[in-house]
C-alpha positions, 0 to 999 in steps of 0.5 A: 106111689107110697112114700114111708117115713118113721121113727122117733126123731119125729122133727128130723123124719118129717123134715124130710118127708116134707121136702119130699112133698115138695120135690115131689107133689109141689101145689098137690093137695095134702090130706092128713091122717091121723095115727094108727092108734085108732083101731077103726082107722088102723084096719082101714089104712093097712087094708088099703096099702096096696091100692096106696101102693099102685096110685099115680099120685103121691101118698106120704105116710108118716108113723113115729113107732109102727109095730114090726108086722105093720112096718113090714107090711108099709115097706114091702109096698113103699116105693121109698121107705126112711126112718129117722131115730133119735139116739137113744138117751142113757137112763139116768141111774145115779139117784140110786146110787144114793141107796146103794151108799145107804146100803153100804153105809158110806157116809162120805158117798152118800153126802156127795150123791144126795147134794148130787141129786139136788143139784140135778132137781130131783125133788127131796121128797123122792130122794127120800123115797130112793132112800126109804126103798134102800132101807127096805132093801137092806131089810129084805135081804138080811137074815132075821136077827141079824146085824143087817136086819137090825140095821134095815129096821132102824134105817126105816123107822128113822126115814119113816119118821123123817117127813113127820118130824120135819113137818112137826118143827117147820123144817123143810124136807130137805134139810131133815134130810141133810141132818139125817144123812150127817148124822147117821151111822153104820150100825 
């Protein structure tokens, strides 16, 4: 008998496998098998899920993110198959929004979404990388000689420099930063 459990809300999965070794297989003899990520162990596993399948005793198998075709070959053999996966967590974009005020030119915007973004821990280094890579593409989409070119190519003198100049007078990243942010201007 095969019994199947996967996905990625790993803790809740194996709770229930477990407590399926228990109801089942009490005082059995558990043997753990590593992942399938070993290739050497992967063609030998999926080569012996039939004979897995028509034992009397029990086989537990857990795997976190099988590809399709193995979890379809699993489950077609799995006398019980349960998948546990974790909500998926929304990818925090928001440090970009910080560029995009950049590229706007919206002081106010971009004041409130660089304290925004030291207060979440980000650290100044990458803010100021958010900034340079927003700077970088006001350049690259501009027309040469243009107003937004112009710009672009100012923005990213001046961020480039900002490390330096910090570096130069003691001052720490984040406080260049935050002068350099009250202080700039749209053209």
């Amino acid at each position: 008998m095969l019994y199947f459990f996967s996905g990625t809300d790993r803790n809740r999965a194996r709770a229930v496998m477990h407590a399926e070794i228990e109801r089942l297989a009490k005082g059995g003899t558990v043997v753990r098998i590593t992942d399938l990520a070993n290739e050497d162990m992967r063609a030998l596993a999926l080569d012996a899920i039939p004979y897995m399948a028509t034992l009397k005793e029990a086989v537990f198998w857990f795997e976190e993110k099988p590809d399709a075709d193995t979890r379809r070959k699993i489950e077609k053999r799995a006398e019980k198959s349960v998948r546990h996966d974790a909500p998926k967590k929304e990818k925090d974009n928001s440090v970009f929004s910080l560029a995009e005020a950049l590229q706007s030119g919206d002081k106010k915007r971009m004041w409130i979404e660089y304290q925004s973004a030291l207060a979440k821990g980000n650290a100044p280094e990458a803010i100021h990388g958010i900034l340079f890579w927003g700077a970088k593409k006001i350049l690259l989409t501009a027309h040469t000689g243009s107003a937004e070119w112009k710009r672009g190519t100012a923005l990213i003198a001046e961020l480039a420099e900002i490390p330096h100049e910090a570096r130069r007078r003691s001052v720490e990243l984040e406080y260049a930063l935050e002068r350099y942010i009250l202080n700039i201007n749209k053209a």
